[in-house]
Backbone as a chain_set.jsonl record, in Angstrom:
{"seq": "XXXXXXXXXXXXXXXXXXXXXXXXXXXXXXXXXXXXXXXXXXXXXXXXXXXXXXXXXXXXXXXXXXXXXXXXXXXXXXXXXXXXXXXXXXXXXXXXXXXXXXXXXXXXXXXXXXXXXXXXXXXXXXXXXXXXXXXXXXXX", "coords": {"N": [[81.21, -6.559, 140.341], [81.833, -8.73, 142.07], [83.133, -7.367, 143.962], [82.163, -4.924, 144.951], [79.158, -6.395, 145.092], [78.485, -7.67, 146.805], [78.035, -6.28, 149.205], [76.094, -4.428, 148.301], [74.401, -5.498, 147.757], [73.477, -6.607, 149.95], [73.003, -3.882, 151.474], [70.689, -3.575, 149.959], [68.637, -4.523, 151.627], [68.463, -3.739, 153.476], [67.022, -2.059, 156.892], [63.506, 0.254, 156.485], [64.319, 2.286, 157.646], [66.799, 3.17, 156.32], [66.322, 4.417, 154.201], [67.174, 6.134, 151.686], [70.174, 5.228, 151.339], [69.574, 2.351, 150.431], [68.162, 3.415, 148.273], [69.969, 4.093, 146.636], [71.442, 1.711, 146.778], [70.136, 0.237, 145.089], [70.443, 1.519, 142.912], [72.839, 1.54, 142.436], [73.314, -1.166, 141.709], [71.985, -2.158, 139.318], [73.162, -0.341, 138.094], [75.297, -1.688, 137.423], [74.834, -4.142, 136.885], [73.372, -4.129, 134.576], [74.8, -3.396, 131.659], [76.454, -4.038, 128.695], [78.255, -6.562, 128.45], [80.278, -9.605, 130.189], [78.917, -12.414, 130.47], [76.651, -12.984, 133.346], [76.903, -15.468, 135.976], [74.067, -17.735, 136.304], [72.72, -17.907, 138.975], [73.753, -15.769, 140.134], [72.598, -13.606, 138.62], [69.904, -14.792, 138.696], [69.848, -13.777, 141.889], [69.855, -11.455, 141.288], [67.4, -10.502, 139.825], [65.933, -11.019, 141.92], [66.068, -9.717, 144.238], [65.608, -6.916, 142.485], [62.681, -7.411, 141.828], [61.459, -7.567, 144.829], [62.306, -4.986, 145.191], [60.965, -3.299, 143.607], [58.138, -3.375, 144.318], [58.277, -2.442, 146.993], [56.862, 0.043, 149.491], [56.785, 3.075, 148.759], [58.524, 5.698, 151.062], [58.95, 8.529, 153.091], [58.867, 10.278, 150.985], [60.379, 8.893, 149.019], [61.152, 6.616, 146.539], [61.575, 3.274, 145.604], [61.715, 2.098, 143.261], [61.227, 3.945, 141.334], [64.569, 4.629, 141.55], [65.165, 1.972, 140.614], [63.818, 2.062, 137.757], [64.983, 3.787, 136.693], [68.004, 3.061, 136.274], [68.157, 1.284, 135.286], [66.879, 0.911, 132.464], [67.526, -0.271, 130.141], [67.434, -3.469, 130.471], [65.231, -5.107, 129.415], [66.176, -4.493, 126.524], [68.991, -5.78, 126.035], [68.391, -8.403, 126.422], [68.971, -9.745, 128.418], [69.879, -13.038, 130.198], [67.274, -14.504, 131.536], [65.816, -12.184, 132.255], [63.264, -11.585, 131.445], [61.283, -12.554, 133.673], [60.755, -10.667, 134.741], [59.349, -8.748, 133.355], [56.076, -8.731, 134.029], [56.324, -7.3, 136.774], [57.216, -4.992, 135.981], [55.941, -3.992, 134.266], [53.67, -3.587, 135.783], [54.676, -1.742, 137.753], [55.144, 0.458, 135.976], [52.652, 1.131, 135.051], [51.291, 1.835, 137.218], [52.814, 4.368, 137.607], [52.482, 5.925, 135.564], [49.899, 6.292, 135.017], [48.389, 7.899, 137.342], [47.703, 11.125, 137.42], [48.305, 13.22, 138.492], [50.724, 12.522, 139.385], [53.563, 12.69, 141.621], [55.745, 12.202, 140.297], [59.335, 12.113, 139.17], [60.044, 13.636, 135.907], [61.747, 12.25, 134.329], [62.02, 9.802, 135.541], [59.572, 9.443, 134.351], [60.637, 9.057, 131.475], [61.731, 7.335, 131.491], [60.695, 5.267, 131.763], [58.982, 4.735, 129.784], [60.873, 4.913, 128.058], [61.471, 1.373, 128.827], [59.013, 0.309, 127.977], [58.745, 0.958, 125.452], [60.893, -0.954, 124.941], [60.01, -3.358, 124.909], [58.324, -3.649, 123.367], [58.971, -5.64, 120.893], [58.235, -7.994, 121.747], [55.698, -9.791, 121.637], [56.297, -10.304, 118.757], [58.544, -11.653, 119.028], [57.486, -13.985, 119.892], [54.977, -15.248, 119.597], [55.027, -17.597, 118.241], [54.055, -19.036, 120.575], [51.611, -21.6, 122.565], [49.169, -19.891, 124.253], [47.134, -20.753, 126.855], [43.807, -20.729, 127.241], [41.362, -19.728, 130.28], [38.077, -21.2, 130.714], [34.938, -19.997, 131.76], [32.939, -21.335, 133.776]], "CA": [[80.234, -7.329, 141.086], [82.845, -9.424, 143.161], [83.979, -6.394, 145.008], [80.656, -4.748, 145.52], [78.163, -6.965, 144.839], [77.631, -8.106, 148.249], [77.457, -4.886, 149.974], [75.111, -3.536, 147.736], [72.833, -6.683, 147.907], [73.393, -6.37, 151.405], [72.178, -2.717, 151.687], [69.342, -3.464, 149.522], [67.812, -5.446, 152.315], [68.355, -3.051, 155.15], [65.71, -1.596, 157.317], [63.495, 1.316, 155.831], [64.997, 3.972, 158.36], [67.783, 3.099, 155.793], [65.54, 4.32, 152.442], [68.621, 6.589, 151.143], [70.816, 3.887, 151.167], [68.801, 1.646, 150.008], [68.017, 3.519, 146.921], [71.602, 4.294, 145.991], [72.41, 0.648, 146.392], [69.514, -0.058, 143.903], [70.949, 2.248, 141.352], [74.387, 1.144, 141.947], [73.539, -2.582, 141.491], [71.069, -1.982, 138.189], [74.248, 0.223, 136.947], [76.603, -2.572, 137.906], [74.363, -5.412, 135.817], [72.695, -3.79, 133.311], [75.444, -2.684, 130.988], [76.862, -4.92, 128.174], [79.367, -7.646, 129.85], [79.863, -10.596, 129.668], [77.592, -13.15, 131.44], [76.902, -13.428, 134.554], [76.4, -16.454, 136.145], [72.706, -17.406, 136.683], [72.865, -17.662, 140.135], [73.91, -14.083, 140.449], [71.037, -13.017, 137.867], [68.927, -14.876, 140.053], [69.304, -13.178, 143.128], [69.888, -10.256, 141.321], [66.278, -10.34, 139.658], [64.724, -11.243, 143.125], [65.942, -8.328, 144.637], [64.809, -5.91, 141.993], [61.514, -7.52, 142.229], [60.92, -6.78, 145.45], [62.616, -3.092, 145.276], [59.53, -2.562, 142.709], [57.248, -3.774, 145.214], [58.705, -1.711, 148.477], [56.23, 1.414, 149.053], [57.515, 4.933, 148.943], [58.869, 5.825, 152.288], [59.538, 9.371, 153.412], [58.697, 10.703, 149.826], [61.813, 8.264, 148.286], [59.873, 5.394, 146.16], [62.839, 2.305, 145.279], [61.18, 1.674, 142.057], [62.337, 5.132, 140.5], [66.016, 4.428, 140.999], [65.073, 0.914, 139.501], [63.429, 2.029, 136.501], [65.809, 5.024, 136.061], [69.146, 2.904, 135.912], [67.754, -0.113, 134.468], [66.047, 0.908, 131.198], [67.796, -1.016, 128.873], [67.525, -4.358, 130.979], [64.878, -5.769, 127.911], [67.126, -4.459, 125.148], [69.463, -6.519, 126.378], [67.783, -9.423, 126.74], [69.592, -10.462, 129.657], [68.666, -14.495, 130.769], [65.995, -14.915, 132.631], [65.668, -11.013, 132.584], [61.813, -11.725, 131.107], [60.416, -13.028, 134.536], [60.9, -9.463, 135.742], [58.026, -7.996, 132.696], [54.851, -8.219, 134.821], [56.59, -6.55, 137.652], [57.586, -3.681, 135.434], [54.65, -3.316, 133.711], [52.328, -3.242, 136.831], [55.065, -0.682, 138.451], [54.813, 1.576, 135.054], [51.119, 1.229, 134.731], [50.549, 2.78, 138.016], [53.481, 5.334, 137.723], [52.076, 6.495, 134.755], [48.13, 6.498, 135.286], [48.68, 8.997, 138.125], [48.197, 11.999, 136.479], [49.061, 14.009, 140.012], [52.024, 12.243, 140.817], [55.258, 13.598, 142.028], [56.936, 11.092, 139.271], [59.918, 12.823, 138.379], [60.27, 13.242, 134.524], [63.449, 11.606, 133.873], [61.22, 8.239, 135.948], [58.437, 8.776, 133.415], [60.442, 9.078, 130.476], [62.885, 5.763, 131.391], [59.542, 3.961, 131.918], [58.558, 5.005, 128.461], [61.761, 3.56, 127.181], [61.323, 0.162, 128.868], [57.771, -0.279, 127.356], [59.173, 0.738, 124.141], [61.61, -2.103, 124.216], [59.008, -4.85, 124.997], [57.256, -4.012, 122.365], [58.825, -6.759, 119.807], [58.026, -9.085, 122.636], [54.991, -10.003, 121.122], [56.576, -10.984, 117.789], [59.257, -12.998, 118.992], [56.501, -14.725, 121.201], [54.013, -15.458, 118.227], [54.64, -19.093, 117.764], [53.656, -20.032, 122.018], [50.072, -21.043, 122.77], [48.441, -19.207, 125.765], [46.172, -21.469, 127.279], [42.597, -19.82, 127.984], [40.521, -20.414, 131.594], [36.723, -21.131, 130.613], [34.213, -19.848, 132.964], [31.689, -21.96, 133.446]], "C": [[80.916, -8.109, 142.214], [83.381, -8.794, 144.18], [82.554, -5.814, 145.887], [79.344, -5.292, 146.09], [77.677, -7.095, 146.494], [77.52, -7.504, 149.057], [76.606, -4.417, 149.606], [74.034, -4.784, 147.699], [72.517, -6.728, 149.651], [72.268, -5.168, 151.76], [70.833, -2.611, 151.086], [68.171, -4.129, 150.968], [67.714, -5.028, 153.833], [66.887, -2.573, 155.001], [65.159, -0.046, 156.441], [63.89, 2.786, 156.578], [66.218, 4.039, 157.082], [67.398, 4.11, 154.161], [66.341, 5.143, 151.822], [69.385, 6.128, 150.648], [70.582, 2.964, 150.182], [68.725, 1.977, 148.181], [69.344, 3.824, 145.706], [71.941, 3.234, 145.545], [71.685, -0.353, 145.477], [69.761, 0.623, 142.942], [72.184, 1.38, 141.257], [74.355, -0.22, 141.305], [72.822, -2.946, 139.894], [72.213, -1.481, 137.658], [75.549, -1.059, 136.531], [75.924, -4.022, 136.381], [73.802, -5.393, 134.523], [73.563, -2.803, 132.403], [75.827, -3.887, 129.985], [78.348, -5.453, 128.571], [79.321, -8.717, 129.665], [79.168, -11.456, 130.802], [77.658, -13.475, 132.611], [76.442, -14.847, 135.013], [74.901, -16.639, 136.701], [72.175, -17.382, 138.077], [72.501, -16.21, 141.23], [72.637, -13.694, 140.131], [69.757, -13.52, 138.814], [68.458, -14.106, 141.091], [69.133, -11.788, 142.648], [68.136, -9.406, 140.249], [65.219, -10.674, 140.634], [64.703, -9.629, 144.092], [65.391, -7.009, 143.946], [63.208, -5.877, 141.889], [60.957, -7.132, 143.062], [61.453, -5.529, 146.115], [60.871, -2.8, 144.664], [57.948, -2.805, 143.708], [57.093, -3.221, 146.735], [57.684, -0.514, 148.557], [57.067, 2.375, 149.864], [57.203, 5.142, 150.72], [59.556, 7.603, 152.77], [59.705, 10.522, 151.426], [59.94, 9.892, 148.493], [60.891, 6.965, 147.681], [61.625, 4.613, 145.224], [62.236, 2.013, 144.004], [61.784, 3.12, 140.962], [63.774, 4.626, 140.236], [65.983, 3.13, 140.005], [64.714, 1.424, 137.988], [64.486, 3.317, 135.808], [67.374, 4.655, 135.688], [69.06, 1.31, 135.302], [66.982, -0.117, 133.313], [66.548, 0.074, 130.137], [67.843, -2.836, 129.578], [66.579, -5.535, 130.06], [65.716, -5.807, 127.128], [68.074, -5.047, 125.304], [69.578, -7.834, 126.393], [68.907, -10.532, 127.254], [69.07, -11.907, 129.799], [67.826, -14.615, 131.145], [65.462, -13.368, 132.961], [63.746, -10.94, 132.018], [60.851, -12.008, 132.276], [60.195, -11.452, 135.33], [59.7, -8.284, 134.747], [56.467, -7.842, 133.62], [55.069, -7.131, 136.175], [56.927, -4.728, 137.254], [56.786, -3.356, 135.204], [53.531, -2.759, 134.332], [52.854, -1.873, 137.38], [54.496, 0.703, 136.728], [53.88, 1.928, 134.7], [51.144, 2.118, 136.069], [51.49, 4.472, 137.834], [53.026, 6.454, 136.529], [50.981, 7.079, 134.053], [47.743, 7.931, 136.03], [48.895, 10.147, 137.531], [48.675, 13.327, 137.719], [49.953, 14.118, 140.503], [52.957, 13.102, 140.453], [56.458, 12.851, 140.995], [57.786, 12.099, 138.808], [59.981, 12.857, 136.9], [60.905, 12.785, 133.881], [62.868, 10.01, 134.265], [60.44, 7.889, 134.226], [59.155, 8.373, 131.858], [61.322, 7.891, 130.511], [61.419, 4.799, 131.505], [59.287, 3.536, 130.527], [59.129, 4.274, 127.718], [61.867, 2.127, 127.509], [60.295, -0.457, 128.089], [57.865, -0.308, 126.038], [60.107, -0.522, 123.742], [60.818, -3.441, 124.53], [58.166, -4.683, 124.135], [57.137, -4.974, 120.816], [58.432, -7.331, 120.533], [56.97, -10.277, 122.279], [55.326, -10.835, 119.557], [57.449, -12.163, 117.519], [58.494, -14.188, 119.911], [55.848, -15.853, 120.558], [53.599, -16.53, 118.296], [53.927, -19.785, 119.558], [51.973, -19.885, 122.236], [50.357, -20.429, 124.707], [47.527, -19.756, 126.166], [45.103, -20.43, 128.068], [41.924, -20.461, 129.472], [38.995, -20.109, 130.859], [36.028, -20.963, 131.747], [32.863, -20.966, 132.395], [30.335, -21.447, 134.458]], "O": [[80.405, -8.031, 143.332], [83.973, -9.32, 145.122], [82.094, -6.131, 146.984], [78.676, -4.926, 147.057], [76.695, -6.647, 147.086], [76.842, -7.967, 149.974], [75.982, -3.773, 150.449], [72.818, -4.618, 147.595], [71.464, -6.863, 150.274], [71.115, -5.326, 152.161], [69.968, -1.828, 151.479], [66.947, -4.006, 150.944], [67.237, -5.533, 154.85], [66.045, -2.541, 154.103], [65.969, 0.69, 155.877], [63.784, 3.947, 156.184], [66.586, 5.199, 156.895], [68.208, 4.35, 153.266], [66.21, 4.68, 150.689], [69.579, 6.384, 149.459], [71.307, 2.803, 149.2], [69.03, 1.266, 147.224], [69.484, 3.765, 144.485], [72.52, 3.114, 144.466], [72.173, -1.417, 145.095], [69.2, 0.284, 141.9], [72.507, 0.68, 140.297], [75.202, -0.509, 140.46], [73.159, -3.996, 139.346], [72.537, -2.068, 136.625], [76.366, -1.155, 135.615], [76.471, -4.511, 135.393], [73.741, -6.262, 133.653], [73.245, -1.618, 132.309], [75.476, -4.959, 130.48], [79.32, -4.782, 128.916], [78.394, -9.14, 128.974], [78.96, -11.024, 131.936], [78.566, -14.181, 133.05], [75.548, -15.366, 134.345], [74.48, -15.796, 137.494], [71.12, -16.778, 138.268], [71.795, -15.821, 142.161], [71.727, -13.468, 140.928], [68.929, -12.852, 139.434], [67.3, -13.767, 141.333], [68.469, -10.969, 143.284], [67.891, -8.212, 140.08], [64.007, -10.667, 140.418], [63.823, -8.841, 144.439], [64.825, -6.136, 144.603], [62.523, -4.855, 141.863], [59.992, -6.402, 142.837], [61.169, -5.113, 147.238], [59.923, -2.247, 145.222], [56.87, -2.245, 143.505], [56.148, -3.437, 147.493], [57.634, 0.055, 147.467], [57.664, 2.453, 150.938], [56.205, 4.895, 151.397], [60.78, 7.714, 152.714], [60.62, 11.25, 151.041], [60.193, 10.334, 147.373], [60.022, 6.429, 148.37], [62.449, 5.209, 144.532], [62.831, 0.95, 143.83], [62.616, 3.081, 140.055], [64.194, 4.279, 139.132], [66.548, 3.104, 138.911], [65.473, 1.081, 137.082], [64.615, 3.598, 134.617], [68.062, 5.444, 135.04], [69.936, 0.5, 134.998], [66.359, -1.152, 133.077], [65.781, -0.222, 129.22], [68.532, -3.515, 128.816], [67.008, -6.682, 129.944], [66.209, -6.888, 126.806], [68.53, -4.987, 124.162], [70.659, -8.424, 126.381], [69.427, -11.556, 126.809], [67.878, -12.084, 129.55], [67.553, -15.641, 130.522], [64.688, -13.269, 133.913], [63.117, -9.973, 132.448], [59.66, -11.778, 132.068], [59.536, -11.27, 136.353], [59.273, -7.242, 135.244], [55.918, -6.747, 133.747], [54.211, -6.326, 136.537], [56.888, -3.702, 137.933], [56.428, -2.307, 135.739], [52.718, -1.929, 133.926], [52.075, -0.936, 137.551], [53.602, 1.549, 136.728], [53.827, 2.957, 134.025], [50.976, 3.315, 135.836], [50.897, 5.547, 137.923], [53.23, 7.663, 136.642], [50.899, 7.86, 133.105], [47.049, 8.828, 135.553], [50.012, 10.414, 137.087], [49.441, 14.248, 137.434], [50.374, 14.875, 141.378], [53.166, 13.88, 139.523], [57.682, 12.976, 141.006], [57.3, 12.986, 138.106], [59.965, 11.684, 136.529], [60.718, 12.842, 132.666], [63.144, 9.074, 133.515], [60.519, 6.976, 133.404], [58.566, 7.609, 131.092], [61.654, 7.448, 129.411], [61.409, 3.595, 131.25], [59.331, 2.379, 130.107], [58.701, 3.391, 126.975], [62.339, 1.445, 126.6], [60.477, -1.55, 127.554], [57.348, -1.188, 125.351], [60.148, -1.029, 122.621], [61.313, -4.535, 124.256], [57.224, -5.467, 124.018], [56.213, -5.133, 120.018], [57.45, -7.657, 119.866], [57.214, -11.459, 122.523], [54.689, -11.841, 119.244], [57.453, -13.066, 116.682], [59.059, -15.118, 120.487], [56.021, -17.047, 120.802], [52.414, -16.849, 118.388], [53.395, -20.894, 119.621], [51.251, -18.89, 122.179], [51.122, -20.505, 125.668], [46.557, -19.116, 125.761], [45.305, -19.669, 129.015], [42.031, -21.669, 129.686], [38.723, -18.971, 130.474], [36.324, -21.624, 132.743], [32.24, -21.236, 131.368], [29.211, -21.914, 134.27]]}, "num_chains": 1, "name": "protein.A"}
């Protein structure tokens, strides 16, 4: 991360004539953090869960979609349970809901089936959750 890191956070943030690039240096940086290691500082994790946020949020450019390489070198990023790696569940879930609704798409199968395994590992999520209330909105 000290050697790389800041080229590849760099390249994440180039222009989309770049979208090649781009998606390489979202694999490389998902391969780079999401392995067992020891901790990074939160700082890092920080930026490095802002940027994958909005990779998952970039739209497909030239048939290349930045959310594939994300979900394809980051599947174990729950099982893990990285720090602060939980603020990054609605973003996944919305990207894997649509990637996986699409019964047309061009999703490669190696995407659908790393999606598969992220949703499988959020699924204690719920049990270690259990004891927090959820505050309801009343319509009136």
């Amino acid at each position: 991360v000290n050697i790389f890191g800041p080229r590849l956070f760099e390249a994440c943030g180039l222009d989309s004539k770049y979208i090649k690039g781009k998606a390489a240096a979202y694999g490389a940086l998902c391969r780079v953090f999401v392995r067992h290691h020891a901790p990074y500082p939160p700082s890092l994790l920080s930026h490095f869960y802002t940027v994958l946020n909005s990779g998952m949020f970039t739209p497909p450019i030239s048939g290349i979609d930045l959310s594939w390489s994300i979900l394809t070198y980051s599947s174990s990023i729950f099982s893990l349970a990285m720090p602060g790696a939980d603020v990054l569940i609605p973003s996944y879930l919305y990207r894997i809901k649509h990637l996986l609704r699409s019964a047309l798409s061009s999703t490669p199968l190696d995407v659908r089936r790393r999606a598969i395994t992220i949703l499988a590992s959020l699924l204690c999520y719920p049990n270690h959750l259990g004891m927090i209330e959820i505050p309801t909105i009343m319509e009136r």
